[in-house]
Each structure stands twice: as structure tokens, then as C-alpha cells.
C-alpha positions in Angstrom: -102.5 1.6 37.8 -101.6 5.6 36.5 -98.2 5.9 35.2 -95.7 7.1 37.4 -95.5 11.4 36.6 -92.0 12.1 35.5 -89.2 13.7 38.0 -89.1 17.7 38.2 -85.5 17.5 37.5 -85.5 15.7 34.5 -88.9 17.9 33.0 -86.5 21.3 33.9 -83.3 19.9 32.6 -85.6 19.0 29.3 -87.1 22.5 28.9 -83.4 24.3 29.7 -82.2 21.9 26.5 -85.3 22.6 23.9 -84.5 26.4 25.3 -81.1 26.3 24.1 -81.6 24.6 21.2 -84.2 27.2 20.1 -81.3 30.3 21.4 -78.5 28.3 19.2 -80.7 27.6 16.2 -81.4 31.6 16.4 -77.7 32.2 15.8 -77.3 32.9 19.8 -79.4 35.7 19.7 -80.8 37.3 23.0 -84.8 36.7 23.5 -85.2 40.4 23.4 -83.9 39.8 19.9 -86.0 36.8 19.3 -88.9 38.4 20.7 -88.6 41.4 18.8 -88.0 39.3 15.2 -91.2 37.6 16.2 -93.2 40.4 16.2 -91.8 41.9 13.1 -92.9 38.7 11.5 -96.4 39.3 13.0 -96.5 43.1 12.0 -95.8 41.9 8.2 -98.5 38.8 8.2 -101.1 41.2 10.3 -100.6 44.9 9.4 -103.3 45.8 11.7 -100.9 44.7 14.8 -98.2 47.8 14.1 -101.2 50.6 16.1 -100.8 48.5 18.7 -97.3 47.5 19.0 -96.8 51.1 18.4 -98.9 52.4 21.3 -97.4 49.5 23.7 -94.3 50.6 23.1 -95.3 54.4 23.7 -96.8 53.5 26.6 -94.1 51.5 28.1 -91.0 54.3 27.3 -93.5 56.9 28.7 -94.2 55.0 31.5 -90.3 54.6 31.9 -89.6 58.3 31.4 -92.0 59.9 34.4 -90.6 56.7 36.7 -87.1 58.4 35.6 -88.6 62.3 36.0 -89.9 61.2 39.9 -86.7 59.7 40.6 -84.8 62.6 39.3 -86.4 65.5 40.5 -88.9 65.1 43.5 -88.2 65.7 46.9 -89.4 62.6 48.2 -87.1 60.7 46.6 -83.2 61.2 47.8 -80.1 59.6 46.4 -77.3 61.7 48.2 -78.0 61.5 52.2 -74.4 63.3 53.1 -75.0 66.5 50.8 -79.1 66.8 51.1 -80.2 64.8 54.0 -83.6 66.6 53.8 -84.0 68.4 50.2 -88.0 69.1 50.8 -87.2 71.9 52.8 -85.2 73.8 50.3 -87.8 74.1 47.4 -89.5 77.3 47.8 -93.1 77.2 48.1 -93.8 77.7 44.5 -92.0 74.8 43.6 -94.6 72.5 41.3 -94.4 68.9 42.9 -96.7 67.7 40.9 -96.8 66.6 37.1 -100.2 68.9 36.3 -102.8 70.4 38.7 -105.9 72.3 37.4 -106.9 73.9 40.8 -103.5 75.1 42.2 -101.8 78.3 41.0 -98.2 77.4 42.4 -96.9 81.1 40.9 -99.0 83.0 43.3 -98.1 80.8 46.5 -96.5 82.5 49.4 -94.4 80.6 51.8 -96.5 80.2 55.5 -93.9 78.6 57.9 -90.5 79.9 59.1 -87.4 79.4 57.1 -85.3 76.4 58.5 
């Protein structure tokens, strides 16, 4: 006869006291703070690991700034309905939408619909 498995409740509650344990004997420090002590520690045994911690975390704040630029400043996006229900149709047609474009020359664009 296989042994009975254990009861989900008493598996979580076990894993939310090791986690705990493992926050308190870290001086109640966050996990961001855990996690990033950790890979200090890992940087100074393995000095090959700082390129890449150093190009993850490039990544991921570039990555964060262009969601922040799109949010920000393209028309598609709109955070004030009452003021600028529609604010597409007040860029004028030389207005660069996007980030970079090799083929486009959006200084020498003229406008081809009626003004609104």
C-alpha cells in the first residue's frame, strides 16, 4: 500500500513558515533585497556574471523607459478623455509616431485630408 500524499494545506502552510524564517533570519529584509545580496555574492565568487547582470539590467530599465515613452507621448494611447477625447487628430502630419524609420522623411510630409 503507497503512503498517503500529505494535505495541500499543511505543504503551503509549511513553505509560508520556511519563507518567513528565511525573510526574519535576513533581518526582515524585502526579496528584492535578498535577491539582489544574492547576486552580489555571485558577482564576487564569478566575475564573469557582472556583463551580464549588467546588460539584464540595461535591458530591462530600457525596456521600462520606451513602455514609459509610448505611454507618454503617442496618440494611441489616452489618459485624459474630458480634455483630449481624440488627440490623433491634432498632430500635424509631420509628427514622427514612430521611434526610428529609414524610409519615411516625416519633415517633408504635407497634410492630405481636411482639417477637423
Amino acid at each position: 500500500m503507497s503512503p498517503r500524499p500529505p494535505d495541500l494545506t499543511s505543504l503551503i502552510d509549511r513553505r509560508k513558515q520556511r519563507l518567513c524564517e528565511g525573510i526574519r533570519a535576513h533581518g526582515g529584509d524585502s526579496a528584492a533585497a535578498i535577491m539582489f545580496r544574492t547576486m552580489l555574492t555571485h558577482a564576487r565568487k564569478h566575475p564573469s556574471l557582472i556583463p551580464l547582470f549588467l546588460f539584464v539590467g540595461l535591458g530591462g530599465a530600457g525596456s521600462l523607459l520606451y513602455a514609459l515613452r509610448v505611454t507618454m507621448s503617442s496618440p494611441e494611447v489616452v489618459w485624459d478623455k474630458k480634455n483630449n477625447p481624440d488627440p490623433w487628430s491634432k498632430k500635424s502630419p509631420n509628427y514622427q509616431y514612430k521611434f526610428y524609420n529609414e524610409t519615411i522623411d516625416y519633415k517633408n510630409l504635407k497634410k492630405e485630408g481636411p482639417d477637423f
